[in-house]
NUDOVEX-14586 format. One line per 4 residues: number of its first residue (from 0); for each residue x, y, z of N, C-alpha, C. Coordinates in pm, 1 decimal. Layout:
NUDOVEX-14586
NUM = X,Y,Z,X,Y,Z,X,Y,Z | ...
//
This chain:
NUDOVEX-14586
0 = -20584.1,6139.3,3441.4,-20720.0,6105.8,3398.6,-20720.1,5991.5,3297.1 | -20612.2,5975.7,3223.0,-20621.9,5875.1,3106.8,-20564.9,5738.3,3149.9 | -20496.7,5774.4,3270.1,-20496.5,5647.4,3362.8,-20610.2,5569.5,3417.1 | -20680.8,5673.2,3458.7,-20807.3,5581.8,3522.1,-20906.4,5541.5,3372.6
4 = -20884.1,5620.8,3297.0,-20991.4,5570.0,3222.5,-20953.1,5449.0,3169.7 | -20824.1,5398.7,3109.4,-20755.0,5313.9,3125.9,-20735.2,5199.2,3198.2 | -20800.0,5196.5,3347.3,-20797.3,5122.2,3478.3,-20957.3,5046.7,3464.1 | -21018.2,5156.7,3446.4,-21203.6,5139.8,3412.1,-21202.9,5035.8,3285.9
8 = -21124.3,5086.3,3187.6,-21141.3,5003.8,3084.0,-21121.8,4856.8,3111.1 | -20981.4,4794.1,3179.0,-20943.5,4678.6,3227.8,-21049.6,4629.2,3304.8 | -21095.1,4693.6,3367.6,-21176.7,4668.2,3481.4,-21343.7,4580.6,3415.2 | -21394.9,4679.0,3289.7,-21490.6,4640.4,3221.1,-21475.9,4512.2,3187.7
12 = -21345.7,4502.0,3104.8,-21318.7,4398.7,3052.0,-21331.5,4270.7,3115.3 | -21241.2,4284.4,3175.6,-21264.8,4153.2,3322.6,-21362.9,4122.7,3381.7 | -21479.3,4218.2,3397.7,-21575.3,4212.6,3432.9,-21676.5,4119.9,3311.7 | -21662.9,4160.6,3183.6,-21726.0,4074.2,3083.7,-21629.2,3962.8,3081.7
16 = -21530.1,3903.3,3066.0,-21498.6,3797.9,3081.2,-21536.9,3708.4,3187.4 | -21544.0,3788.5,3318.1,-21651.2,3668.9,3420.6,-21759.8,3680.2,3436.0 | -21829.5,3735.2,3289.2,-21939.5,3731.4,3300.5,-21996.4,3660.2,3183.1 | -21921.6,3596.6,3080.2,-21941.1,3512.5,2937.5,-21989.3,3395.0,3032.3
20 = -22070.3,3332.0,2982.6,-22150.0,3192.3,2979.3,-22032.2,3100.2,2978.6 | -22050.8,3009.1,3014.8,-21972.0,2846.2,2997.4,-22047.3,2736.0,2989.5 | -22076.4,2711.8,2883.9,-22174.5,2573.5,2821.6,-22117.7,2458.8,2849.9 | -22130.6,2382.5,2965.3,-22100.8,2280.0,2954.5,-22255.8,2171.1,2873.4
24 = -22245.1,2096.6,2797.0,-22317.0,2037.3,2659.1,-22278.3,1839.5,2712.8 | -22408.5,1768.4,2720.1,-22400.8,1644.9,2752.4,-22508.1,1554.8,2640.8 | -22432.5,1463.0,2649.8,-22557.4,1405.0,2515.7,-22512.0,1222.5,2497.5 | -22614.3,1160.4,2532.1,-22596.6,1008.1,2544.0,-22708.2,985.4,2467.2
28 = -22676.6,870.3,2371.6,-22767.2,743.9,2338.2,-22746.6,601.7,2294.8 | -22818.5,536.3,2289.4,-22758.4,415.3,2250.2,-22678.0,395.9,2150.4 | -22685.0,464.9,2018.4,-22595.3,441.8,1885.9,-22456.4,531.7,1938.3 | -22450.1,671.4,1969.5,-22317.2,718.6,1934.6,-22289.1,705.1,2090.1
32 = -22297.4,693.0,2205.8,-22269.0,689.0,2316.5,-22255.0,780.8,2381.9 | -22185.1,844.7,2444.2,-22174.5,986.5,2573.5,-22109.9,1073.9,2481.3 | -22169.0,1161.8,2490.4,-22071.2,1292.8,2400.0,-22057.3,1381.9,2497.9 | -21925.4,1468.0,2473.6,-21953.1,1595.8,2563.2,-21883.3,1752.1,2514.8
36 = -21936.1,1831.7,2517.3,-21885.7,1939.9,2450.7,-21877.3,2065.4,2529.4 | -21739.4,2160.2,2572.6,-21755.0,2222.9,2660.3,-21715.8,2373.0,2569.8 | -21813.8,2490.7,2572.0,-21775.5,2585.7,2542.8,-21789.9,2718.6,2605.2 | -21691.2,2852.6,2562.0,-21643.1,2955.4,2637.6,-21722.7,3058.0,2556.7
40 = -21854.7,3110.6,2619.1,-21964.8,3153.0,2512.5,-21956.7,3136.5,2379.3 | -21915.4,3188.9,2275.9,-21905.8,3050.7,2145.6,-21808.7,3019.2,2087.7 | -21705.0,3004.3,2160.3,-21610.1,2960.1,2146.5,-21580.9,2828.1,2174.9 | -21537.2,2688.9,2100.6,-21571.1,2570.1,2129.3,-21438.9,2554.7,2190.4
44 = -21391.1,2451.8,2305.8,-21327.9,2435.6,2375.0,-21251.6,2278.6,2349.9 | -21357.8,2208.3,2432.6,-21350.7,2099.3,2398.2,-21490.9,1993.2,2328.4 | -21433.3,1887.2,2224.5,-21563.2,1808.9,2156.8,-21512.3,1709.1,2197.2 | -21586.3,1599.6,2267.1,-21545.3,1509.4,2237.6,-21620.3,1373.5,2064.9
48 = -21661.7,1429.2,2034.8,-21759.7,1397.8,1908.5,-21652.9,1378.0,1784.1 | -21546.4,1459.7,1811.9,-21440.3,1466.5,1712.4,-21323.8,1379.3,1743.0 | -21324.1,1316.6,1634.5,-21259.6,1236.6,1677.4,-21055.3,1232.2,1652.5 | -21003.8,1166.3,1724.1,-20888.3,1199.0,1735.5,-20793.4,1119.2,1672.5
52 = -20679.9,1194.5,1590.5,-20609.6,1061.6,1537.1,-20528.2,1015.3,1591.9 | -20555.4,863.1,1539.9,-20440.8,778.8,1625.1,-20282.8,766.4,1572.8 | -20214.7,744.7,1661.5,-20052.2,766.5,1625.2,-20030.3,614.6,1593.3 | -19956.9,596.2,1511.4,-19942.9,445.0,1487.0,-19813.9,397.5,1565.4
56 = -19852.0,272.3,1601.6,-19762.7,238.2,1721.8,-19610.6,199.6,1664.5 | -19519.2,234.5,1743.2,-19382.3,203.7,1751.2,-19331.4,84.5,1745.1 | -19238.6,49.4,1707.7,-19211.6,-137.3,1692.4,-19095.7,-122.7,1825.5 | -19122.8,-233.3,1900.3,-19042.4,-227.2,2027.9,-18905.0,-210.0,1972.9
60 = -18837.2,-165.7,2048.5,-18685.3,-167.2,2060.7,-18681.2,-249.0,2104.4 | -18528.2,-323.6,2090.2,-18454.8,-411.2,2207.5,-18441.2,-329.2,2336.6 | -18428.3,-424.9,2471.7,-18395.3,-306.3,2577.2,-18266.5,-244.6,2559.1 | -18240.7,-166.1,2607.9,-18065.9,-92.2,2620.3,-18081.0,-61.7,2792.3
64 = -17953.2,-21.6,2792.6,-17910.4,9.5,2939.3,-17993.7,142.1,2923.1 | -17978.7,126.1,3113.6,-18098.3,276.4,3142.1,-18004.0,425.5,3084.9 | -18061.3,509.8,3046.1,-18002.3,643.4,2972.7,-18074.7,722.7,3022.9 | -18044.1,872.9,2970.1,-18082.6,993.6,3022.5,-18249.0,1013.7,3035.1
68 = -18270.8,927.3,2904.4,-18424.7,912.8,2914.5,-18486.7,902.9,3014.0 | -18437.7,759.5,3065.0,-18483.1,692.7,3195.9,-18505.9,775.0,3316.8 | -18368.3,836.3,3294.5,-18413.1,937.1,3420.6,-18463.5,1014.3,3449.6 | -18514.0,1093.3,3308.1,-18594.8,1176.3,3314.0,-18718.5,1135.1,3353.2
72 = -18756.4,1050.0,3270.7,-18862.9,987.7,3326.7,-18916.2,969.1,3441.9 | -18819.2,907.8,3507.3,-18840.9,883.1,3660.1,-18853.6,977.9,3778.6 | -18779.8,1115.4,3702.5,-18800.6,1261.2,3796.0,-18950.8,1319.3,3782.9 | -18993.6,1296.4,3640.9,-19117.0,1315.3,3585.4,-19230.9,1254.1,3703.2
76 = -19201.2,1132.2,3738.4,-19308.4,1034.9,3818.1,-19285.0,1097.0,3924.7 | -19213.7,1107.8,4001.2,-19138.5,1203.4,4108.4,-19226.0,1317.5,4132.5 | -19214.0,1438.0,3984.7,-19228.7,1502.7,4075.3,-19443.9,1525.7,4042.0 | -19515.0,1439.0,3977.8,-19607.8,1398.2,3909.1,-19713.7,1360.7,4100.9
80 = -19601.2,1270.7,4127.3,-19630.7,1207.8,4295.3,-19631.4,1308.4,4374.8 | -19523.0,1390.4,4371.7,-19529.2,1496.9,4490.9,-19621.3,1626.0,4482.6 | -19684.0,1635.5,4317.5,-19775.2,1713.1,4251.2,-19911.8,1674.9,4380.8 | -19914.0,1559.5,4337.3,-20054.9,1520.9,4382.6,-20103.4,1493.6,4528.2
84 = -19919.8,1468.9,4604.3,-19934.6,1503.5,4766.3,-19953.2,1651.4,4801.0 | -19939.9,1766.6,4746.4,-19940.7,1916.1,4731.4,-20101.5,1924.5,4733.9 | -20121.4,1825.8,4620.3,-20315.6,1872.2,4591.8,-20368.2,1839.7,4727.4 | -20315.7,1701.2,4777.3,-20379.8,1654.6,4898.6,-20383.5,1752.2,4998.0
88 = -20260.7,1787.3,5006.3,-20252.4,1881.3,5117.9,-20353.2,1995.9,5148.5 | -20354.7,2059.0,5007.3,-20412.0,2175.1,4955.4,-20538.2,2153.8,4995.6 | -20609.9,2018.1,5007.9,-20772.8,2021.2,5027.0,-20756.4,1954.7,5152.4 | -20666.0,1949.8,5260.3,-20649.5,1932.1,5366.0,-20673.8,1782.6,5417.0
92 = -20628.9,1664.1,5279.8,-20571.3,1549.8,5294.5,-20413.6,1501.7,5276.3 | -20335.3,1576.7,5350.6,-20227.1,1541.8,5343.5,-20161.5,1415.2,5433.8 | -20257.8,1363.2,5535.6,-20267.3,1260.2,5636.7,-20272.7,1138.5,5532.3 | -20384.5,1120.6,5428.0,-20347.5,1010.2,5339.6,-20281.5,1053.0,5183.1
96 = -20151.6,1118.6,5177.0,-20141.7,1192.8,5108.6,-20045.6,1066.6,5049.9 | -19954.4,1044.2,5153.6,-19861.1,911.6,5099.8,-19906.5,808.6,5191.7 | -19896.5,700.4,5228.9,-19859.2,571.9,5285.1,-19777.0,619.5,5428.4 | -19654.2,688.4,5433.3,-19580.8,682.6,5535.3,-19648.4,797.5,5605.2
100 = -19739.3,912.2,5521.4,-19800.2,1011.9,5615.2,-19870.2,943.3,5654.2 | -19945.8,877.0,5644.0,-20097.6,772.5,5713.8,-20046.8,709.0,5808.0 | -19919.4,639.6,5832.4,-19873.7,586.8,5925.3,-19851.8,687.9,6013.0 | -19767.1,789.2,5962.3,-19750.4,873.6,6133.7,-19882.6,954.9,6155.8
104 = -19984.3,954.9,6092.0,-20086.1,1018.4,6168.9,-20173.1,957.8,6196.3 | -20157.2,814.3,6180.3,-20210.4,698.2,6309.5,-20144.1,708.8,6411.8 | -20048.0,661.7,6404.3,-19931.5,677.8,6504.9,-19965.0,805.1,6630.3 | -19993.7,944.4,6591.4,-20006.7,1096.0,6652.5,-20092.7,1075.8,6695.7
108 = -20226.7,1063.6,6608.1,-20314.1,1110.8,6612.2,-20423.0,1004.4,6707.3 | -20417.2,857.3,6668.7,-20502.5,771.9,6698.5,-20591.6,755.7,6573.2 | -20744.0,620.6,6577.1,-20794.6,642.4,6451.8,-20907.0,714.7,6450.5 | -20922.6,714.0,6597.4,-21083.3,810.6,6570.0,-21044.6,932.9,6553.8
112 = -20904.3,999.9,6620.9,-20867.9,1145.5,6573.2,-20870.9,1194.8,6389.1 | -20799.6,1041.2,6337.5,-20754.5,1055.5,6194.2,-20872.5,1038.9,6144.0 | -20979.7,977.3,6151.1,-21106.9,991.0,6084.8,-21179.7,1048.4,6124.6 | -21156.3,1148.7,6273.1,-21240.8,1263.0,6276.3,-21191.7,1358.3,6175.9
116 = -21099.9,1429.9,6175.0,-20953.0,1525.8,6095.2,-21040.6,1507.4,5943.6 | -21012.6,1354.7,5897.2,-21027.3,1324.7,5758.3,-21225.4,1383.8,5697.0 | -21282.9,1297.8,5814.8,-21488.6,1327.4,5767.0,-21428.3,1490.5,5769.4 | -21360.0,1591.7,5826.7,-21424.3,1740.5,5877.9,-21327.8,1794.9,5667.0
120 = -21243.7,1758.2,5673.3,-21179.1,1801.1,5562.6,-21264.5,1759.9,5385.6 | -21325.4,1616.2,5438.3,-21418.1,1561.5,5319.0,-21588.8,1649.0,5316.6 | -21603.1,1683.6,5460.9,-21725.9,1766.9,5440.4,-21658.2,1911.7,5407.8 | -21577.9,1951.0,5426.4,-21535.3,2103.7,5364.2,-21540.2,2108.0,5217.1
124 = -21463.5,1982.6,5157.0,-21493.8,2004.7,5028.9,-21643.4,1958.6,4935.3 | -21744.5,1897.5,5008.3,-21840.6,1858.1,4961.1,-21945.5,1983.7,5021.2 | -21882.0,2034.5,5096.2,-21985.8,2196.8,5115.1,-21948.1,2285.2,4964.8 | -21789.0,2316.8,4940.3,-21730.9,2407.5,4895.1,-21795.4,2356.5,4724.3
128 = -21798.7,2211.1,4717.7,-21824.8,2155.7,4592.8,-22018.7,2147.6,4525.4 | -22082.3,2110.5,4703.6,-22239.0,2158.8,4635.9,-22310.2,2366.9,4599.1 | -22181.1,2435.5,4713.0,-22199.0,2523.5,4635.3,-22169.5,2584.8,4494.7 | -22097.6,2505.6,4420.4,-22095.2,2514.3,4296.5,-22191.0,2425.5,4235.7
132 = -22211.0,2350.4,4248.7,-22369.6,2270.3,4135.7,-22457.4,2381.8,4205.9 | -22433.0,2458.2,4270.4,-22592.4,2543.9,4333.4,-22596.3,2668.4,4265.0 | -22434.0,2688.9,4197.1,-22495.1,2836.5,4121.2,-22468.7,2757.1,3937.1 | -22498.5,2645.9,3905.4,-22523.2,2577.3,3770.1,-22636.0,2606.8,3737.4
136 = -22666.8,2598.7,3613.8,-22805.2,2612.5,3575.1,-22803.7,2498.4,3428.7 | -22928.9,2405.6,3473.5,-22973.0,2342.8,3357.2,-23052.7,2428.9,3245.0 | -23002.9,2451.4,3163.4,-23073.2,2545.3,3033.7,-23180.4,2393.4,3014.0 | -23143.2,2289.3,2941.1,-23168.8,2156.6,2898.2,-23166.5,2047.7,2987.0
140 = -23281.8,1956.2,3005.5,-23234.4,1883.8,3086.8,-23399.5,1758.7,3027.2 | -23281.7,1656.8,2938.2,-23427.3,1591.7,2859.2,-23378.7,1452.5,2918.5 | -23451.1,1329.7,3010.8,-23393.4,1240.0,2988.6,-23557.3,1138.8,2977.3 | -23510.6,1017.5,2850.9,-23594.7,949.7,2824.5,-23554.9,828.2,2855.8
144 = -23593.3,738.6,2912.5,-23570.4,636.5,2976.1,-23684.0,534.4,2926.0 | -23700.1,394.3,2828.7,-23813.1,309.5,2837.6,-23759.3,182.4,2843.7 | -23825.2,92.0,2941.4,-23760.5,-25.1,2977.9,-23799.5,-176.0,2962.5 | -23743.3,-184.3,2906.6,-23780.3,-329.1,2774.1,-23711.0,-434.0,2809.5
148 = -23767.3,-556.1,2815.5,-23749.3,-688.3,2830.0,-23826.6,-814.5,2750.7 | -23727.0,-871.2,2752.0,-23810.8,-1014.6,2653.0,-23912.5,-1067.7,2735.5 | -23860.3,-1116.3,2895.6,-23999.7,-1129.5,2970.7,-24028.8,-1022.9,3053.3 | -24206.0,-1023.2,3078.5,-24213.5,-920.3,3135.8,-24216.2,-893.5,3296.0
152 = -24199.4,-987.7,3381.8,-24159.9,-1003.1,3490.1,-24011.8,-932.8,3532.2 | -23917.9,-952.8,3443.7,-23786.1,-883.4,3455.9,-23826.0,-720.3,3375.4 | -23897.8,-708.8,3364.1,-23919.3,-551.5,3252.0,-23976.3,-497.8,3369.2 | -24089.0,-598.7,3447.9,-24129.7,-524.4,3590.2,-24014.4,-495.2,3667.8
156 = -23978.3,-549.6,3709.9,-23888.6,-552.3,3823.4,-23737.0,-445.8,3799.1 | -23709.0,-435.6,3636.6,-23577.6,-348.7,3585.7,-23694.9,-220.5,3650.2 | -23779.1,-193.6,3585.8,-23838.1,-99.1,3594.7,-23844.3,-16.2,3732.9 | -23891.0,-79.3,3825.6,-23887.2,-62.6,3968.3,-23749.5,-14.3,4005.6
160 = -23635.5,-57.4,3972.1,-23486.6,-73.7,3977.7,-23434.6,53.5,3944.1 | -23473.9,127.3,3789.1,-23475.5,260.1,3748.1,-23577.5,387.5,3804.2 | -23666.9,348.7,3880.3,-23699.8,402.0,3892.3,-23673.4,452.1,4070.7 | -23604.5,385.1,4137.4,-23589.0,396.7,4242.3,-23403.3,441.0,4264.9
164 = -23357.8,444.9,4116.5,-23205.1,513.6,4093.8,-23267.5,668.2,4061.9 | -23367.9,669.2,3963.6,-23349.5,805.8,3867.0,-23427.5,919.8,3968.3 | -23572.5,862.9,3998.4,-23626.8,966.7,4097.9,-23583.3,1066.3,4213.8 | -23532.7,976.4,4294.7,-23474.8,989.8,4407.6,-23304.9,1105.4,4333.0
168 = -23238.9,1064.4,4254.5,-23140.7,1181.3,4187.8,-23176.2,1306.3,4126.1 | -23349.6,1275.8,4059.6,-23368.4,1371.3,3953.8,-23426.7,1484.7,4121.2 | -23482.3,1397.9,4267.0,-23462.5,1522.2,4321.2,-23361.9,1575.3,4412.8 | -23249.3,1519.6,4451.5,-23109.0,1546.6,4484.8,-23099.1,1667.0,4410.6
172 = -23099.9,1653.2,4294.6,-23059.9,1808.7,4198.3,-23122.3,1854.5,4165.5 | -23264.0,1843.4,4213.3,-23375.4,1970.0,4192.8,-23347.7,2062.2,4267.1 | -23305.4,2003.1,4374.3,-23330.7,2052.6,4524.6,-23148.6,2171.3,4546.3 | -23113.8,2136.7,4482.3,-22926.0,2179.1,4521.5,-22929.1,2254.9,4321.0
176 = -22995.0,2226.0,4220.4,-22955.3,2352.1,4097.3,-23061.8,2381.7,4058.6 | -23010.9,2483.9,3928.5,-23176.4,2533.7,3915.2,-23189.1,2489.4,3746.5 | -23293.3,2443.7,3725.2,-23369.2,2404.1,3616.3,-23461.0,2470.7,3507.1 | -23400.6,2553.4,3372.4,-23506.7,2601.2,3284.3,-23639.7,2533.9,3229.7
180 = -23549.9,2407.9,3194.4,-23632.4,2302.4,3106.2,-23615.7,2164.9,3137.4 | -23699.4,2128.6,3183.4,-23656.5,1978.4,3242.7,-23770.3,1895.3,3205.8 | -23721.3,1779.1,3140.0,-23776.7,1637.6,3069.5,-23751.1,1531.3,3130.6 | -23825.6,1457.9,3241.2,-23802.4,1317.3,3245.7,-23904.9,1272.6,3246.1
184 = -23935.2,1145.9,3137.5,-24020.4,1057.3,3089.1,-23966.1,859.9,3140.5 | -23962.5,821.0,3191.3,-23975.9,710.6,3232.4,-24068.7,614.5,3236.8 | -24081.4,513.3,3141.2,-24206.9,380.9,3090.7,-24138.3,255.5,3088.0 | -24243.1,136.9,3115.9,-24205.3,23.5,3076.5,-24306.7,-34.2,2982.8
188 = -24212.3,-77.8,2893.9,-24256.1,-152.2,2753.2,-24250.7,-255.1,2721.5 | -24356.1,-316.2,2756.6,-24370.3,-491.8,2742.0,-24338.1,-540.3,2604.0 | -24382.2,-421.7,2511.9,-24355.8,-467.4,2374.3,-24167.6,-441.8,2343.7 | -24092.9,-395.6,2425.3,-23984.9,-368.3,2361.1,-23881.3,-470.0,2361.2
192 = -23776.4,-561.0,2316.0,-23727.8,-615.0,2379.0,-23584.4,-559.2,2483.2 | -23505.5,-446.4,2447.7,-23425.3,-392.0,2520.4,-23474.9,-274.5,2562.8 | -23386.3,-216.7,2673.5,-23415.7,-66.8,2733.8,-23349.9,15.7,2664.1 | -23418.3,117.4,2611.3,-23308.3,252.2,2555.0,-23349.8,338.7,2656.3
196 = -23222.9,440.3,2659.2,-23194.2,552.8,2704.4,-23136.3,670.2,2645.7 | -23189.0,784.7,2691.6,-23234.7,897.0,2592.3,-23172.6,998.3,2690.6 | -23045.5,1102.2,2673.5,-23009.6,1172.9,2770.1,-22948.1,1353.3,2673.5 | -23005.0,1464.8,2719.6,-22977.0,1559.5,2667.2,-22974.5,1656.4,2771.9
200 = -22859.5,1739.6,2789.0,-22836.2,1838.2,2924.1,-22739.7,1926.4,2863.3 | -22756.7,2017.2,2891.3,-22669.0,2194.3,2873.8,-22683.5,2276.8,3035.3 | -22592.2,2231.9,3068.2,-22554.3,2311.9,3163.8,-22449.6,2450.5,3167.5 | -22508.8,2552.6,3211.4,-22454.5,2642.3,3230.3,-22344.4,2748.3,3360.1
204 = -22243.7,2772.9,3342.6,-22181.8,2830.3,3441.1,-22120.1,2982.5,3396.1 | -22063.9,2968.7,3443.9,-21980.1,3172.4,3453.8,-21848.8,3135.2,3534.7 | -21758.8,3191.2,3458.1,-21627.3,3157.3,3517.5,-21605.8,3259.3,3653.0 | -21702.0,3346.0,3714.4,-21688.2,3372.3,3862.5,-21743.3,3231.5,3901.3
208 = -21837.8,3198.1,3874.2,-21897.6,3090.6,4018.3,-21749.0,2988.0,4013.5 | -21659.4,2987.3,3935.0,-21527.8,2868.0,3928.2,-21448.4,2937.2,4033.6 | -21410.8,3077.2,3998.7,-21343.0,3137.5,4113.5,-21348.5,3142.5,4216.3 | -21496.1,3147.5,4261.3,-21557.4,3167.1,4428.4,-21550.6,3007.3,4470.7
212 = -21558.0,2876.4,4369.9,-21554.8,2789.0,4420.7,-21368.6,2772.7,4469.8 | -21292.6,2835.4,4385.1,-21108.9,2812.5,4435.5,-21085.3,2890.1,4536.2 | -21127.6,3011.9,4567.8,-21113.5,3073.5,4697.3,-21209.7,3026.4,4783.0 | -21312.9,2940.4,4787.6,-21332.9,2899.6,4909.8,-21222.5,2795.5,4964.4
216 = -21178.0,2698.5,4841.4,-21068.2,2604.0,4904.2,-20982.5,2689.6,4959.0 | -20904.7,2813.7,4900.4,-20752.7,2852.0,4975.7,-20813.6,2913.7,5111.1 | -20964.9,2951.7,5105.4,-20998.3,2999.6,5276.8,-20976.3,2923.4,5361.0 | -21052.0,2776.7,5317.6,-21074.9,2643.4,5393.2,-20867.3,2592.4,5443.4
220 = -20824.9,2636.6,5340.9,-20669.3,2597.2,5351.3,-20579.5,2659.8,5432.7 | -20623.8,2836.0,5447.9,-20575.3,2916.3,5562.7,-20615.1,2919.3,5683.7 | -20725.8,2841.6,5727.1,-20792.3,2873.4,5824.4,-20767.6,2717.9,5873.9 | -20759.4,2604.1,5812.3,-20646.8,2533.6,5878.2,-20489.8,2549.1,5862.5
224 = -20483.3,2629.4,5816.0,-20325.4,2721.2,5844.1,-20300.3,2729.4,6026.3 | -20406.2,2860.8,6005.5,-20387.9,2941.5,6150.1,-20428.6,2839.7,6243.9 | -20496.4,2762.5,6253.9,-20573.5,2689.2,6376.0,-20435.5,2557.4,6438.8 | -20406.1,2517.3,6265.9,-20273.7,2435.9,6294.1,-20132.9,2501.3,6334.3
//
């Protein structure tokens, strides 16, 4: 009995851990520039606001003959390269994974095979990837946009320009997340001479919706397992 209660307990636990909030925190303006701050319900993770110290630079050496260093190094790049042919693989681009795979699966395959193969593997992950912006949630979502020019012919015309980028996105992601609070204000200001931009977003996740997004890849990865 003190086993299971024991089992229940783990079980709770884990259960509140994928169930804590994940703040991802966005923030642009003209003076301090893009900030971004990611936290694990209030636990701060990463700032980028803070700033980092710099290491003061090294005075060159003369060269020397190659040493143990070197080689380490070079296993490092090695195995850094073969890291990232693994990832390819893993999301079922291993065809342009290196140079010499691309050649033999021209070679096999032909090119309309290899860019059929390649679109079916790029829409798997852009399915697997909008279902994650689909379980995000904007808590915040303020953006101020006013568009200023010395003449006003170019203040027309920027204007038109932003407004035919921002609309058309602000409903891309109406339409695919969901929105508490949402601010977009967009003007043109004959009196201004530059455009500022005004950007504030808190997005929210849960470290299940991260999980369900990695097991859809290893599904997508077994199921061209078996078929291959």
């Amino acid at each position: 009995m003190i086993f299971l209660y024991i089992l229940l307990g783990i079980f709770a636990f884990l259960g509140l851990i994928l169930a804590l909030p994940i703040h991802i925190c966005m923030h642009y303006d003209q003076e301090g520039g893009f900030q971004f701050r990611l936290k694990f319900a209030w636990i701060p993770l990463v700032d980028s606001s803070k700033e980092v110290p710099v290491k003061p630079k090294k005075e060159k050496k003369e060269k020397k003959e190659p040493s143990e260093k070197d080689g380490k190094k070079k296993e490092k790049q090695k195995r850094s390269s073969s890291g990232a042919s693994s990832i390819l693989g893993f999301l079922g681009l291993e065809d342009i994974a290196s140079i010499a795979n691309a050649r033999k699966a021209l070679d096999e395959k032909g090119l309309l095979l290899l860019l059929s193969d390649l679109r079916s593997a790029v829409g798997a992950i852009f399915a697997r990837i909008g279902e994650l912006l689909a379980r995000g949630v904007f808590q915040v979502f303020t953006l101020r946009v006013t568009v200023g020019d010395t003449d006003a012919a170019d203040c027309a015309i920027n204007y038109g320009r932003y407004c035919a980028i921002i609309y058309p996105t602000i409903t891309m992601l109406d339409s695919a997340m969901t929105f508490r609070k949402r601010t977009v204000d967009l003007r043109c200001d004959f009196a201004e001479e530059s455009t500022s931009i005004y950007f504030d977003g808190q997005l929210r996740y849960r470290p299940w919706n991260f999980i369900q997004f990695l097991w859809g890849l290893i599904m997508n990865y077994l199921k061209r397992s078996v078929t291959s």
